[in-house]
C-alpha positions as CSV (number, residue, x, y, z in Angstrom):
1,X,22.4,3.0,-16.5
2,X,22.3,5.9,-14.3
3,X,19.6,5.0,-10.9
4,X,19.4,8.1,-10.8
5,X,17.5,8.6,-13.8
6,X,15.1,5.7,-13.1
7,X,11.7,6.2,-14.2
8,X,10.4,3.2,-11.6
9,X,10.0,4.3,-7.6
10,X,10.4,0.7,-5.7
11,X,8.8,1.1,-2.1
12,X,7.0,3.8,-2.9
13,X,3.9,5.0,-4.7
14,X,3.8,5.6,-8.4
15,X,4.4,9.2,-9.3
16,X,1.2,10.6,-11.1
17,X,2.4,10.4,-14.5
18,X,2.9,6.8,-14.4
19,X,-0.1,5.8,-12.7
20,X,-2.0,3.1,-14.6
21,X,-5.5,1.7,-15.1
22,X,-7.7,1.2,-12.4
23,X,-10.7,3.5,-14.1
24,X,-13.7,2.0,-12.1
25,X,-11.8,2.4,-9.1
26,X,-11.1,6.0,-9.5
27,X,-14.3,7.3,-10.3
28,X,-15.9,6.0,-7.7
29,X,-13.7,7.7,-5.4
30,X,-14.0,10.7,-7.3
31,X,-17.6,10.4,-6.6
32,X,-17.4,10.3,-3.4
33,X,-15.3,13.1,-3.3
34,X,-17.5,15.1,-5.5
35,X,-20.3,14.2,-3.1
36,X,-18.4,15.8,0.1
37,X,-18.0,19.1,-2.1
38,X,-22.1,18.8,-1.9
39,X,-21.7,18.7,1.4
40,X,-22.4,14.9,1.6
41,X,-20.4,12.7,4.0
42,X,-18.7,10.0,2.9
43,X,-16.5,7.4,4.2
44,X,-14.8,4.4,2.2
45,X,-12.2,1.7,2.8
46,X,-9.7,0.9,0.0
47,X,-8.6,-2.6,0.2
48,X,-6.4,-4.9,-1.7
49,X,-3.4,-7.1,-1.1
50,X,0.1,-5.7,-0.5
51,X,1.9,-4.1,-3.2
52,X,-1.7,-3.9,-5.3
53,X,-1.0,0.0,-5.4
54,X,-3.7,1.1,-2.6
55,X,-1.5,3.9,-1.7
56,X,-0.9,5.4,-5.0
57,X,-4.6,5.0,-6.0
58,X,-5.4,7.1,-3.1
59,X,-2.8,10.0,-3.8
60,X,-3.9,10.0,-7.6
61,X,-7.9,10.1,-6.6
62,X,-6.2,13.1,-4.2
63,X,-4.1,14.7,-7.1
64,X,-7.3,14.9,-9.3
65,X,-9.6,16.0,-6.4
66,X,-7.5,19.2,-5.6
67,X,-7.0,20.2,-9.3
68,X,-10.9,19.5,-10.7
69,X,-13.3,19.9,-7.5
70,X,-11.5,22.7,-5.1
71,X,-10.9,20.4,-2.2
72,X,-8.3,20.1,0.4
73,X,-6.4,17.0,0.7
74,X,-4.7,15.0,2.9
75,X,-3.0,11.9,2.9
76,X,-1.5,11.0,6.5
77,X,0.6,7.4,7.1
78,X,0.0,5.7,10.1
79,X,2.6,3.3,10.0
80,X,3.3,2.2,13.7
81,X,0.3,4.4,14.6
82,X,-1.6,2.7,17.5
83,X,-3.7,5.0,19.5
84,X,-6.0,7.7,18.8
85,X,-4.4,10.9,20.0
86,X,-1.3,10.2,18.2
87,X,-3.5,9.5,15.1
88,X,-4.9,12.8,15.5
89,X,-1.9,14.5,15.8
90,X,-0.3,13.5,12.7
91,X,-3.6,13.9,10.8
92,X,-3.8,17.8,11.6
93,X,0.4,18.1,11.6
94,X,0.2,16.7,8.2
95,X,-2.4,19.0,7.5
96,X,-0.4,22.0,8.6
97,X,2.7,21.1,6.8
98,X,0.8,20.1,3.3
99,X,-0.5,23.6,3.3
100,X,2.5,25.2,3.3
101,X,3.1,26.5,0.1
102,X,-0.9,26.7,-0.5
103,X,-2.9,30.1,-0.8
104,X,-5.0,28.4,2.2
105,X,-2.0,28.5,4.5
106,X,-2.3,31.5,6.6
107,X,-6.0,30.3,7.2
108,X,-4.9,27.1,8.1
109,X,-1.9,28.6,10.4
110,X,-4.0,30.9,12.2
111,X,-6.7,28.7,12.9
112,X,-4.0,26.8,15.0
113,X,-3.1,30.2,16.7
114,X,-0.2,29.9,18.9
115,X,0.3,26.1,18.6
116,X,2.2,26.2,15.6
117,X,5.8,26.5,16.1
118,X,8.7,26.5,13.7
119,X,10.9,23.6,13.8
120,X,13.9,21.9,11.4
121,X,17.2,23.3,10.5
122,X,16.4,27.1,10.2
123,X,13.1,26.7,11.3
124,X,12.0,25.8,7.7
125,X,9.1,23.5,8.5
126,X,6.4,23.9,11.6
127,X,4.6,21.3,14.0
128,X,1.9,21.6,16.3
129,X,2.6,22.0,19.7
130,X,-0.4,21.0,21.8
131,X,-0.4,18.9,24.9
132,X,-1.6,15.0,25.3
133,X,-4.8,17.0,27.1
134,X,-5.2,18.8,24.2
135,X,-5.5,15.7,21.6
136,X,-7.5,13.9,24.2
137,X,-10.2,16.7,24.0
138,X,-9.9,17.3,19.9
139,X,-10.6,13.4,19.9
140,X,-13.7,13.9,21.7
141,X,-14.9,17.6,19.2
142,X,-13.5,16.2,16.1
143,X,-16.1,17.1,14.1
144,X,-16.6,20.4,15.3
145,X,-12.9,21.3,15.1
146,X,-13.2,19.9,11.4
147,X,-16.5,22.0,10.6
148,X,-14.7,25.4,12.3
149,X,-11.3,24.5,10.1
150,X,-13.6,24.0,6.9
151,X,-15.3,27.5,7.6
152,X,-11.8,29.2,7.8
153,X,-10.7,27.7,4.4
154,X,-14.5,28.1,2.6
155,X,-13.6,30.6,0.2
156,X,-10.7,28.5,-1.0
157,X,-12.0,24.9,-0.5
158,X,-15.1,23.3,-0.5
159,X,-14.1,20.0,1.0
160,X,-11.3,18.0,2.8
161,X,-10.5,14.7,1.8
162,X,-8.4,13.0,4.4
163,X,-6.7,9.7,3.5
164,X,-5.8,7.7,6.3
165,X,-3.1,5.1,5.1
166,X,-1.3,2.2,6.7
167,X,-3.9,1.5,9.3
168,X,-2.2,-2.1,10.9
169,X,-1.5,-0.6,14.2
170,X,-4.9,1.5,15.1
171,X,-7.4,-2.0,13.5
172,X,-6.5,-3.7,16.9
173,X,-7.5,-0.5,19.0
174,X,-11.3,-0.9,20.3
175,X,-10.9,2.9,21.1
176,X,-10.0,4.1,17.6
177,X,-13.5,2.0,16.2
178,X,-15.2,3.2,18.6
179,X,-14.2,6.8,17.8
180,X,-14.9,6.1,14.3
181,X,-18.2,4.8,14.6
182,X,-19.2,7.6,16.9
183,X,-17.9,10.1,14.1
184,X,-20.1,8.9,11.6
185,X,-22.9,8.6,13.6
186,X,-22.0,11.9,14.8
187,X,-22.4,13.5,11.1
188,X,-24.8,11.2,10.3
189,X,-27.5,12.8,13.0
190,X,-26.3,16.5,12.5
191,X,-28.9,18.8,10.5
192,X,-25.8,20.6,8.5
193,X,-23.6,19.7,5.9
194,X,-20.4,18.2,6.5
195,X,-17.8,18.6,3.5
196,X,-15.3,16.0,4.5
197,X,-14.6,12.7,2.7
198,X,-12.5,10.3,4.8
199,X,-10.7,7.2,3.1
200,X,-9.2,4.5,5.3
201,X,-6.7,2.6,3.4
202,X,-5.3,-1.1,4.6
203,X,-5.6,-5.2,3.9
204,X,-8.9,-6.8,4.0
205,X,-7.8,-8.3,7.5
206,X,-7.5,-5.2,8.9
207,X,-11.0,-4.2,8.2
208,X,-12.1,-6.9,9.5
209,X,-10.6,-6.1,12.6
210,X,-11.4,-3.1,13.1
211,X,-15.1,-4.6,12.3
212,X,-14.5,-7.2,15.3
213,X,-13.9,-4.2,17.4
214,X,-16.6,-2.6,16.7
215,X,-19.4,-4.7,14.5
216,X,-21.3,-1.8,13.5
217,X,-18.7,-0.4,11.0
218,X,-19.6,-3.3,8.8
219,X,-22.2,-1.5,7.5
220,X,-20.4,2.0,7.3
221,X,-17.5,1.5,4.7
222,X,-17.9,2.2,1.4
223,X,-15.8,-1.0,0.1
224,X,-13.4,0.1,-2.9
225,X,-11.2,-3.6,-3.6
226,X,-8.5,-3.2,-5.8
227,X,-7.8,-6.2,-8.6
228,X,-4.2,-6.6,-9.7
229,X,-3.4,-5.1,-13.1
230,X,-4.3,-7.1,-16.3
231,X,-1.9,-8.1,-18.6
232,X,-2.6,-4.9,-20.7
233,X,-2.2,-2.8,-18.0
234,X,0.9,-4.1,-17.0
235,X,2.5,-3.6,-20.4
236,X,0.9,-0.4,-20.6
237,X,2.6,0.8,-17.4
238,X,6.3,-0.7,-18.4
239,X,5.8,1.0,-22.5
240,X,5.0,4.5,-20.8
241,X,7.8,3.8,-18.3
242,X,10.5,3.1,-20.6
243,X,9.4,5.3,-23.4
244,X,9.4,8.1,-21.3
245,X,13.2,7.8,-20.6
246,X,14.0,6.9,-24.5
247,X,15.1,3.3,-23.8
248,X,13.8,0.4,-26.2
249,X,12.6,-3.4,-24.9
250,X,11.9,-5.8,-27.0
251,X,7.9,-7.1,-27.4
252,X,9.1,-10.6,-26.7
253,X,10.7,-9.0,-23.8
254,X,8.1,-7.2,-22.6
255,X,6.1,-10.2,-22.3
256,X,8.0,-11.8,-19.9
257,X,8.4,-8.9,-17.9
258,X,4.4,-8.8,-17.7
259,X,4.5,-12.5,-16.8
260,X,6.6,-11.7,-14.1
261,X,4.6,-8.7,-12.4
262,X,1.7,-10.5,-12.0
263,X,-0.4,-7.9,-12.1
264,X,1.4,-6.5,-8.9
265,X,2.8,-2.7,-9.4
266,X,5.3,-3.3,-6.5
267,X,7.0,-6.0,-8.7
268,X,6.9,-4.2,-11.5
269,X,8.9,-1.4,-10.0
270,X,11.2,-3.6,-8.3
271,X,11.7,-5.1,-11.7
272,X,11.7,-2.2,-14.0
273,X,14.4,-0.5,-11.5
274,X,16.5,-3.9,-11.7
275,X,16.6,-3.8,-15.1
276,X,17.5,-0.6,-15.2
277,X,20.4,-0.9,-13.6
278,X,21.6,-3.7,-15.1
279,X,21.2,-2.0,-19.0
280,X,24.5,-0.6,-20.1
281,X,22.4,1.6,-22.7
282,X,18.8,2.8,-23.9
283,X,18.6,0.0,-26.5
284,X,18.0,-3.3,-23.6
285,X,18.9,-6.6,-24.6
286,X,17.3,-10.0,-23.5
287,X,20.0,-11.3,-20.9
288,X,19.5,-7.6,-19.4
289,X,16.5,-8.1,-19.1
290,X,16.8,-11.7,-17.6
291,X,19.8,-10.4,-15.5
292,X,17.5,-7.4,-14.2
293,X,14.4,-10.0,-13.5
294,X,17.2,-12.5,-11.4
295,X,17.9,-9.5,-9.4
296,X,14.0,-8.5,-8.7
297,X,14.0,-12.0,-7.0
298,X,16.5,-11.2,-4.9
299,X,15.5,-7.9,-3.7
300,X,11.9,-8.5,-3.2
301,X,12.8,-12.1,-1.6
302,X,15.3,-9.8,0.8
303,X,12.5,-7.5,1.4
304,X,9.2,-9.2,1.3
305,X,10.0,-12.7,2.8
306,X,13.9,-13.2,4.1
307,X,13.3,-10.9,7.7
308,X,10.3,-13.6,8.0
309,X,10.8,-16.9,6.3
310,X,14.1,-17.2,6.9
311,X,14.2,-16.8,10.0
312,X,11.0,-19.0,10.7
313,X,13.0,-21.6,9.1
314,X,16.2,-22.4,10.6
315,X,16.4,-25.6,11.4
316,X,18.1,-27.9,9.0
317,X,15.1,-29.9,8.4
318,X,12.9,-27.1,7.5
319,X,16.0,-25.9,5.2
320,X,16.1,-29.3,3.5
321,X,12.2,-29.2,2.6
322,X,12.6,-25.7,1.2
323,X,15.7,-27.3,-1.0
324,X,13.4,-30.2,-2.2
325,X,10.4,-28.3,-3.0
326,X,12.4,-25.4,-4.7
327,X,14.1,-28.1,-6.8
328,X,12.8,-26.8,-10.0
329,X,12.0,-23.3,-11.0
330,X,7.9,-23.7,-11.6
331,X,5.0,-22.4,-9.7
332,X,3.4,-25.1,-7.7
333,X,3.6,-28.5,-6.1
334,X,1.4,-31.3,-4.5
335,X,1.9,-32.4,-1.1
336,X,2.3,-36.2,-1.9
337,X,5.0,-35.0,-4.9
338,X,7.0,-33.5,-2.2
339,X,6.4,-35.9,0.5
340,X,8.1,-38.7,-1.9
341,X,11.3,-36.8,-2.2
342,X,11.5,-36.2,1.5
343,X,13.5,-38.5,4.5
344,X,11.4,-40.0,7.2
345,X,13.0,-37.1,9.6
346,X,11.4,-34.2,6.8
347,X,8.0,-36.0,6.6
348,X,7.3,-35.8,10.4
349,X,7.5,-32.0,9.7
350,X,6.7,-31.1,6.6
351,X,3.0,-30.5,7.6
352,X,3.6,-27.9,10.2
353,X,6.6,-26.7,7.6
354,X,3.8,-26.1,4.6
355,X,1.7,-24.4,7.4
356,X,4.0,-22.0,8.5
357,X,4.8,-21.2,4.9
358,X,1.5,-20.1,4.4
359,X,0.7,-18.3,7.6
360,X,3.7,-15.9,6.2
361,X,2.8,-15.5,3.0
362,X,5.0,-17.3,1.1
363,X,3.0,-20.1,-0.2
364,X,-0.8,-20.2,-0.2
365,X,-3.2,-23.3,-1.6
366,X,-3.5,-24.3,-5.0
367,X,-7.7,-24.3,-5.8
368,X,-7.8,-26.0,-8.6
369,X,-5.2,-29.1,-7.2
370,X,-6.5,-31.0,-4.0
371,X,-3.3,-31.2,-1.8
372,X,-1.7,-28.6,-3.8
373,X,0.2,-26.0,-3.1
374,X,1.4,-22.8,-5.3
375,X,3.9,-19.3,-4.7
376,X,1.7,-16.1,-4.7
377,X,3.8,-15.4,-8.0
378,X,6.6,-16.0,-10.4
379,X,9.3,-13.7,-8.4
380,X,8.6,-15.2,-5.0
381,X,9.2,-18.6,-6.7
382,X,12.2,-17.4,-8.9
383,X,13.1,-16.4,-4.9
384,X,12.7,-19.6,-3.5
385,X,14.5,-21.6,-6.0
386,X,17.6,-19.1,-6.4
387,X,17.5,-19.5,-2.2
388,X,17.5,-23.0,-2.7
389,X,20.6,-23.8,-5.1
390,X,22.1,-21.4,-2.2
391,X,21.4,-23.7,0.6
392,X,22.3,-27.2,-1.4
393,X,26.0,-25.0,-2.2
């Protein structure tokens, strides 16, 4: 059918009306929102593995917050962010922009004052134009600058929620902890009220960085981990997904489809889109729907783990393990059952093979199998073995 007219969004996070579950999650973060309205500071950290849907929890807690409680948000990516200054300028640039077509916008635009400047084709969108001076020194009045901004915007909005998202570059930086502590401490000795919510948003091991940088912010998070879906939460998500399109899956179907996802939204995108694409009309039969999982495996095996694993494992030797331990399509394997299908050559590396595997993610240790070993879940295996009749070709 027409990709055009997909209801999934691979790579990206879930549009609101598809968002799914996660109820605990979401009122907690709406009460820490709520909270910043009173004037409360609040600071949180939500954590999860990749693909869990940390991103689109965040922008859903945000939709609700600017609809229900009067707040301002904004949620800024940092991908490839790795210093502070260029944090803080795509924080308050992101800012700008999102206020745009918001009643707020002229307070917003002339608190900036002559540092906004109009940019794009036709001038259509604007940027701040300040100097590396300039961010050095809003680092240092942050909360100031964020108290005078909130004053400008007080008849309109009571808070600002700022989500700061994809955080793997700034977790190493000793500077950007240290600024972060300082800013909570900061609030936390002031006499007034600071409306302002901040939610950092990135892996556990980046937390854990960041709290090797600067040991104090282990105490400072509020920790929000996210679970993968259950089973009815998955199939919840691909009824609503479908239905809302008009196109029909079968329950036994569906089932597998669940099986599949395991309980990761970024599969079942990857999957739902596949499918979609492979359906030739709204009524989808099994072997599209097998045809459409086949093709998940491929594209999340392309995405997730061929720029890594592949390329980690070139030599023929390594290649040759991956063909004996993908043998069979099934989820896990002991270390003695592969070491008895290996030659003398593959033994001597199999350990440091297995390692590798599981220092990229591809494989991690079976805890209920002493010397086992398992994939994360069923697509990365469907990967592995569709890689491996490849190879043995």
């Amino acid at each position: 059918m027409n990709p055009e007219t997909s209801p999934f969004s691979p790579g990206q996070p879930v549009p609101i009306e598809f968002f799914i579950g996660r109820i605990r999650e979401v009122e907690r973060l709406r009460g820490m929102v709520r909270a910043s309205t009173q004037g409360k500071f609040r600071i949180g950290f939500v954590s999860g593995e990749r693909g869990i849907g940390k991103s689109s929890l965040a922008s859903f807690v945000r939709y609700l917050s600017e609809h229900e409680s009067q707040v301002a948000g904004c949620h800024v990516f940092l991908g490839g962010v790795e210093d502070l200054n260029e944090m803080l300028r795509r924080t308050f640039d992101r800012l700008l922009k999102e206020s745009m077509d918001k009643p707020w916008h002229e307070q917003i635009r002339n608190f900036f004052g002559n540092h906004v400047r109009q940019v794009g084709l036709f001038g259509v969108t604007l940027e701040l134009n300040l100097q590396e001076s300039d961010w050095s020194t809003l680092a240092h009045d942050f909360v100031p600058t964020v108290r005078r901004l909130l004053n400008e915007i007080k008849d309109q909005k009571r808070a600002l929620f700022l989500i700061l998202d994809d955080i793997n570059g700034l977790a190493g930086s000793e500077v950007f902890a240290n600024w972060l502590k300082s800013t909570v401490d900061e609030i936390s000795t002031s006499q007034q009220k600071m409306p302002l919510c901040i939610l950092v948003v990135g892996l556990e091991e980046r937390r854990q960085e960041l709290v090797s940088k600067q040991p104090s912010l282990a105490r400072v998070f509020e920790l929000i981990d996210i679970a993968p879906w259950s089973d009815d939460e998955a199939m919840d998500f691909y009824r609503k997904s479908f239905d809302a399109v008009g196109a029909k899956v079968a329950d036994s179907d569906m089932r597998q489809l669940v099986r599949f996802t395991g309980g990761l939204p970024v599969l079942a995108h990857e999957i739902g889109d596949a499918i979609w694409r492979t359906a030739e009309g709204p009524e989808i039969e099994s072997k599209e729907v097998w045809e459409g999982i086949l093709t998940a495996a491929e594209v999340i095996g392309r995405k997730l783990l061929q720029p890594q694993v592949f390329r980690a494992i070139r030599s023929e030797r390594y290649r040759s393990i991956l063909r004996k331990m993908s043998g069979a399509p099934r989820m896990s394997f002991g270390r003695s059952e592969l070491m008895g299908r290996l030659s003398d050559n593959e033994r001597k590396v199999m350990d440091n093979f297995l390692r590798r595997m599981k220092r990229l993610g591809a494989l991690e240790t079976d805890p209920e199998v002493k010397g086992g070993y398992q994939f994360p879940n069923l697509l990365h295996m469907l990967y592995f073995w569709i890689e491996s009749q490849r190879i043995s070709r």
